[in-house]
C-alpha positions in Angstrom: 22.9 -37.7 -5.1 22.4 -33.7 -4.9 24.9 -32.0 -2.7 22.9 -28.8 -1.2 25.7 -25.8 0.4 25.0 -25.7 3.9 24.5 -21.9 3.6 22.0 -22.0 0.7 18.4 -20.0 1.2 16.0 -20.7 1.6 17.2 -24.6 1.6 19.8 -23.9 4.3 18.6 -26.7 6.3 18.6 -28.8 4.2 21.8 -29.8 4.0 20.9 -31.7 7.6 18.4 -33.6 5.9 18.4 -37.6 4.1 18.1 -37.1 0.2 14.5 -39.0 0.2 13.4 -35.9 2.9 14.7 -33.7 0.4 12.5 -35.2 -2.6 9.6 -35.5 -1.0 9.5 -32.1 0.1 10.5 -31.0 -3.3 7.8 -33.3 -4.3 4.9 -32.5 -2.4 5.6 -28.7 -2.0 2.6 -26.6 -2.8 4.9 -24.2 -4.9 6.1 -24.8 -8.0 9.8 -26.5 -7.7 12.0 -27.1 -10.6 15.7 -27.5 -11.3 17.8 -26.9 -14.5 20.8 -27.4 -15.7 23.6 -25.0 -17.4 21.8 -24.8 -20.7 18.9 -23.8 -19.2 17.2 -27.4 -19.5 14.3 -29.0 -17.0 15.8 -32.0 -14.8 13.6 -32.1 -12.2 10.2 -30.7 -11.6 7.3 -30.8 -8.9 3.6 -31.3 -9.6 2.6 -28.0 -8.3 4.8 -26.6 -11.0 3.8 -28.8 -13.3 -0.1 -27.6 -12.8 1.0 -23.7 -12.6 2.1 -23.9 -16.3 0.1 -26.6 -17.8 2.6 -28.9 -19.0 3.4 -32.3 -18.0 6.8 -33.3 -16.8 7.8 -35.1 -19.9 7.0 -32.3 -21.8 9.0 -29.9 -19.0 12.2 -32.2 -19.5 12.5 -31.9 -23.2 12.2 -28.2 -22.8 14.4 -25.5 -21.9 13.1 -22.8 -19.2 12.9 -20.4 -22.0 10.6 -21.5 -24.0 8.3 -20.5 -20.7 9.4 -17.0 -21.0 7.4 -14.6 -23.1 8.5 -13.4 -26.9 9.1 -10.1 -25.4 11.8 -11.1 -22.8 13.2 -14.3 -24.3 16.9 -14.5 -24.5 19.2 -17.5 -25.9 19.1 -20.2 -23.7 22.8 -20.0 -23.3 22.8 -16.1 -21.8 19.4 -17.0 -19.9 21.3 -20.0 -18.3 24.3 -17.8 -17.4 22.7 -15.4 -15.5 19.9 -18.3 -13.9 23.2 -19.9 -12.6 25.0 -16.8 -11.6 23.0 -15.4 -8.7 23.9 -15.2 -5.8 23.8 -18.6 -3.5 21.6 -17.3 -0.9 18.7 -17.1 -3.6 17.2 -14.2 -5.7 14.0 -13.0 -6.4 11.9 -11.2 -9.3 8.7 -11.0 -11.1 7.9 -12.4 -14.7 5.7 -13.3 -17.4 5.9 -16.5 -18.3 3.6 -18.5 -21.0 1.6 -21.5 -20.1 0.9 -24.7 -22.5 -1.9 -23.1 -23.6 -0.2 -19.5 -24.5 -2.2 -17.5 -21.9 0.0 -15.6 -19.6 1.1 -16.1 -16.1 2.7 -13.4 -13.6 4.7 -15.8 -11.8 7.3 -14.3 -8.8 10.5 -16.5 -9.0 13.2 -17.5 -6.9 16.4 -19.1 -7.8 18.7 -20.5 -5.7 21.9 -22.0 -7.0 22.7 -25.5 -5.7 25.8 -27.3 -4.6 28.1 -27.1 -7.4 30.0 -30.8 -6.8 26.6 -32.5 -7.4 26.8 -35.3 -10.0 24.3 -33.9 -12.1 26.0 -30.9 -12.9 25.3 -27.3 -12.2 21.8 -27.0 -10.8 19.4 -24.0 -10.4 16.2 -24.6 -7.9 13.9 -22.7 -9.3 10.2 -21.7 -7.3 7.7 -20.0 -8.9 4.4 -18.8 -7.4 1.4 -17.9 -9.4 0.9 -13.9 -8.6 -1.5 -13.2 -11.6 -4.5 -12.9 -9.5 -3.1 -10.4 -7.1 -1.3 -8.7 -10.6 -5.0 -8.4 -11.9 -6.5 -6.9 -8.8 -3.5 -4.3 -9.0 -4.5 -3.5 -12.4 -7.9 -3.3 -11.5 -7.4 -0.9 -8.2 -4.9 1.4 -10.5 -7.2 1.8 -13.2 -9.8 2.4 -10.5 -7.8 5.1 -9.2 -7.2 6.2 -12.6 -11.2 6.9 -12.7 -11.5 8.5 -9.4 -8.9 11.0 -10.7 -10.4 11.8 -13.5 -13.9 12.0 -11.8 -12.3 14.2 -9.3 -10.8 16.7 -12.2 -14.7 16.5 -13.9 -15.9 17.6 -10.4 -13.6 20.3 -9.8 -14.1 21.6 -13.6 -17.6 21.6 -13.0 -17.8 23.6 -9.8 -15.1 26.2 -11.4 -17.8 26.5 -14.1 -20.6 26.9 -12.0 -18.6 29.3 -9.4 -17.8 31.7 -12.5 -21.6 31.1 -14.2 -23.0 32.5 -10.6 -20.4 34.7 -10.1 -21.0 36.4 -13.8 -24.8 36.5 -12.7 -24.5 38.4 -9.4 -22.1 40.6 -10.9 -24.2 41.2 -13.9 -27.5 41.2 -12.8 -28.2 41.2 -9.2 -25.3 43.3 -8.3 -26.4 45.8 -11.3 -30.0 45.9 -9.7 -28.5 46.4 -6.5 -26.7 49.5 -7.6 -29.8 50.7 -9.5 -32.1 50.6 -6.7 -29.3 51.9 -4.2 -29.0 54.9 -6.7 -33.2 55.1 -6.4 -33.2 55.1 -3.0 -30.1 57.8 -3.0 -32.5 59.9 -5.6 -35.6 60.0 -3.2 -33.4 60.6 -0.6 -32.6 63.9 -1.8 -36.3 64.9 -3.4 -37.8 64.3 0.5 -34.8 65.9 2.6 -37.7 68.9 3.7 -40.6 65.9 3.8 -42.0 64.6 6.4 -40.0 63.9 9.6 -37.5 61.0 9.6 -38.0 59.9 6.2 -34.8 61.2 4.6 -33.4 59.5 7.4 -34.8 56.3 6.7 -33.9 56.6 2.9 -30.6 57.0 4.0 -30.5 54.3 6.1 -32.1 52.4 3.5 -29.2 53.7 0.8 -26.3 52.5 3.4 -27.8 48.7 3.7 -28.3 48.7 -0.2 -24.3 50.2 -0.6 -23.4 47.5 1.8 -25.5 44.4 -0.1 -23.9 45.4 -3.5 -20.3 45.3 -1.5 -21.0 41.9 -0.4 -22.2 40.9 -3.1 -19.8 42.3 -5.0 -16.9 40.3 -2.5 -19.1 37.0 -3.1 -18.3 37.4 -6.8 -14.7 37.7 -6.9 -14.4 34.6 -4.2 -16.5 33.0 -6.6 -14.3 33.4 -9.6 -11.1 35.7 -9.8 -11.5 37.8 -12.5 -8.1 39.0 -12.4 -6.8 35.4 -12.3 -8.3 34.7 -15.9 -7.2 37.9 -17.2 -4.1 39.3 -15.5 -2.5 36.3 -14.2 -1.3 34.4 -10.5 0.3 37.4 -9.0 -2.2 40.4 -9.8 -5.0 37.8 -8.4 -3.3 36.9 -5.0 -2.5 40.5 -3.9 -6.2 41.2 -4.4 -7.2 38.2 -2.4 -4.8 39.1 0.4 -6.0 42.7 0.0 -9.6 41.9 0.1 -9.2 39.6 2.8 -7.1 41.9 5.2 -8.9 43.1 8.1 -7.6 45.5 11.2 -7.8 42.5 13.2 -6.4 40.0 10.7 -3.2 40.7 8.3 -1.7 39.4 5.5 1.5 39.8 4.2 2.1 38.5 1.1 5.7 37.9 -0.3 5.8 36.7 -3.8 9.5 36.9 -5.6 10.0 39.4 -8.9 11.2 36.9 -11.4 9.2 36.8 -14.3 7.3 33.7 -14.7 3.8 32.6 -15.8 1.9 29.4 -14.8 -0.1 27.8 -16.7 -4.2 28.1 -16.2 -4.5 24.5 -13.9 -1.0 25.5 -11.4 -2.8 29.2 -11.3 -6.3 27.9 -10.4 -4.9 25.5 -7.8 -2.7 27.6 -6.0 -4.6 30.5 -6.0 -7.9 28.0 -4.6 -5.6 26.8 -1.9 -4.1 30.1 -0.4 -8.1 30.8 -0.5 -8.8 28.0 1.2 -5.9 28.1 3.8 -6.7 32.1 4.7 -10.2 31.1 5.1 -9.3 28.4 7.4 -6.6 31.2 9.4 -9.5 33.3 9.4 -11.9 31.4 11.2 -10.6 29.0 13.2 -6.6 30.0 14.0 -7.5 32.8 16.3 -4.3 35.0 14.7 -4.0 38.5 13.7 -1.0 38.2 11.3 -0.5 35.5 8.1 2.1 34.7 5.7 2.4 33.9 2.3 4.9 33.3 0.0 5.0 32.6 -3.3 8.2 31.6 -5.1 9.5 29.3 -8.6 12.3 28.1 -8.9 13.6 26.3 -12.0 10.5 24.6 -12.9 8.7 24.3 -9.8 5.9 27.0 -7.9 6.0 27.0 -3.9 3.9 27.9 -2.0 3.4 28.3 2.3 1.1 30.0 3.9 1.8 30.3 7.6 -0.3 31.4 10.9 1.0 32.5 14.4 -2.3 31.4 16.0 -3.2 28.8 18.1 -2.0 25.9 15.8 -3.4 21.8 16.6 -2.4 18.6 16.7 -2.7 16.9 13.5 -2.7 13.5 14.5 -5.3 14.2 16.6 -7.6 16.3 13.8 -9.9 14.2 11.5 -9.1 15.9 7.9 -12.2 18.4 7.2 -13.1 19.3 3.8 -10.9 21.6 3.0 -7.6 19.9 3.5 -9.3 17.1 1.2 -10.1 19.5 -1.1 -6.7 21.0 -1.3 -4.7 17.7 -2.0 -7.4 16.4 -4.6 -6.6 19.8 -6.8 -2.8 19.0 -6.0 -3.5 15.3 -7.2 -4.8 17.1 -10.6 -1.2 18.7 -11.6 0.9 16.4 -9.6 1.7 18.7 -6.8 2.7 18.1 -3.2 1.2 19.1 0.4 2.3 19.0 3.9 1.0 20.8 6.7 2.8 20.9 9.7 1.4 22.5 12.9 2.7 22.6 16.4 -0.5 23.6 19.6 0.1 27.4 20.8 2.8 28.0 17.9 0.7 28.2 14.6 0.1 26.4 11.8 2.1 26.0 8.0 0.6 24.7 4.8 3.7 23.6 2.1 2.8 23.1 -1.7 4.7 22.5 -4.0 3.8 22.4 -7.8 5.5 20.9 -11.3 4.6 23.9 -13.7 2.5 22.3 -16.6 3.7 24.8 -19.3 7.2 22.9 -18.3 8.6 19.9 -19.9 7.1 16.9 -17.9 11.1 15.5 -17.8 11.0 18.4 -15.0 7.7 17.1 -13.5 9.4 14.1 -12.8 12.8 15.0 -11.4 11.5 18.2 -9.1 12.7 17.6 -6.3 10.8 19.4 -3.2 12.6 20.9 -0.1 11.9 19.8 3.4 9.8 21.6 5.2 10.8 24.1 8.6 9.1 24.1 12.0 8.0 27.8 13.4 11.5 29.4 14.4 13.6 27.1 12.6 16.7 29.4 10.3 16.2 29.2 6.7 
């Protein structure tokens, strides 16, 4: 008769129970039951295990449980039996491969509980398996999904950089260059009809100032298009012109970036610089502040980044994520960077990134480890 410990799991009922409640239980159970012994052999089994790995329970009790185990994880049946028989007695639980009759595979997750050790029979493992190889193909399935969406995301974002610098070159190039042209024929008549007829040097002029003010735009619309100085002269050179271009009477920026020496590679350069775009677009418009903040800073193998507001701030939780935001932590997706954005009602708003440099070993990538990010006020 088997002697189950009254504080076995997840049997530690069972010990309250007649034998033949036991075995019919362990009989009719819908999971996959089986016990061995010390060398790792089959002495009881259920049906339901039985139909999980195809073999019949003759076959199962001339076996040892490793023959169910995979080439690649095999061990001798002697060290697979020790450590069966040595966890703990309230049960343990993993995930494994195993190999049915027919040699297909089957992601099974198994629990093994170690029995009374006074039994007659010996030294007993129960061990339960359930078949998780559906829900370990639909994991596959979603990752490599996800896989896709990344690397659809990274041909979108690729794509619109191209076209952002293709229009950019053209309204430099072209219409900008037409702009100037006709501003300069405009500045010429201006100055052939200053004795002509009344008010038309004035209205040349006039005409001269919106034509001076188009190619300004325009020439402002290129740069947001595509940074120049980011492809040639680098991160830093191409954020002081932002924050200078962007810098208004009424709106400030003050931007602090450290004077190690450091270059990032073309992807960490073109993400952070798109996202302190982004963020002092979004200050602009909507944080109703006349003063921002950004810092840039690497250290050891890591670029951060915070761009901060004293305006008007929101609640998060209660802000659906526009498109920028989304935007902003699909390019951080792309080199394996980090966001938070923290924001407090009538105090301001922060945006955190922080970024594994590319041109780094990706052994760095994988142990950065990112700082935690302060509320408005808080001491550094």
């Amino acid at each position: 008769m088997l002697s189950i410990r009254p504080d076995d799991s997840p049997l530690n009922l069972v010990h309250e129970l007649h034998r033949g409640r036991f075995q019919q239980l362990f009989n009719t159970a819908v999971m996959g039951m089986s016990m061995i012994d010390e060398e790792g052999r089959f002495r009881f089994v259920n049906k339901a295990f039985c139909d999980i790995v195809g073999y019949s329970e003759d076959e199962l009790r001339s076996m040892r449980y490793s023959v169910l185990c995979e080439p690649s994880t095999k061990e001798s049946p002697a060290i697979r039996s020790k450590r069966l028989h040595s966890a703990s007695p309230i049960g343990h639980q993993r995930e494994q491969t195993l190999l049915r009759r027919n040699g297909s595979a089957l992601s099974a997750r198994i629990t093994v509980t170690l029995l009374d050790r006074s039994t007659n029979e010996g030294n007993l493992s129960l061990i339960m398996i359930e078949d998780i190889t559906g829900q370990k193909t639909a994991e596959r399935e979603l990752n490599k999904s996800r896989s896709e969406v990344r690397t659809l995301a990274s041909q979108l974002i690729e794509l619109q950089e191209n076209e952002r610098k293709r229009l950019s070159r053209e309204l430099h190039d072209d219409i900008g260059q037409r702009l100037s042209l006709a501003a300069s024929e405009v500045a010429l008549l201006q100055r052939q009809y200053s004795e002509g007829p009344a008010g038309l040097a004035d209205g040349l002029g006039t005409l001269r100032e919106e034509l001076d003010s188009l190619c300004t735009d325009l020439h402002c619309l290129s740069h947001n298009l595509h940074s120049y100085k980011l492809q040639h002269l680098g991160l830093r050179p191409a954020l002081k012109d932002l924050c200078l271009r962007m810098s208004q009477p009424d709106f400030q920026i003050d931007l602090v970036v450290d004077d190690s020496e450091y270059s990032a590679s073309t992807e960490v350069s073109l993400c952070l610089y798109r996202i302190a775009q982004e963020a002092l677009n979004n200050a602009r418009r909507h944080a109703q502040t006349s003063f921002v903040a950004v810092t840039l800073t690497k250290l050891q193998h890591t670029f951060y980044m915070a761009i901060q507001d004293s305006g008007i701030g929101f609640e998060p939780s209660a802000n659906p994520q526009g498109l920028g935001l989304i935007s902003m932590k699909e390019r951080l997706k792309l080199v394996n960077g980090q966001l938070i954005l923290h924001s407090i009602p009538g105090r301001g708003t922060e945006i955190w990134v922080a970024v594994p440099d590319a041109v780094d070993d990706s052994d760095h990538h994988n142990n950065a480890q990112y700082p935690s990010i302060r509320s408005h006020g808080e001491a550094a």
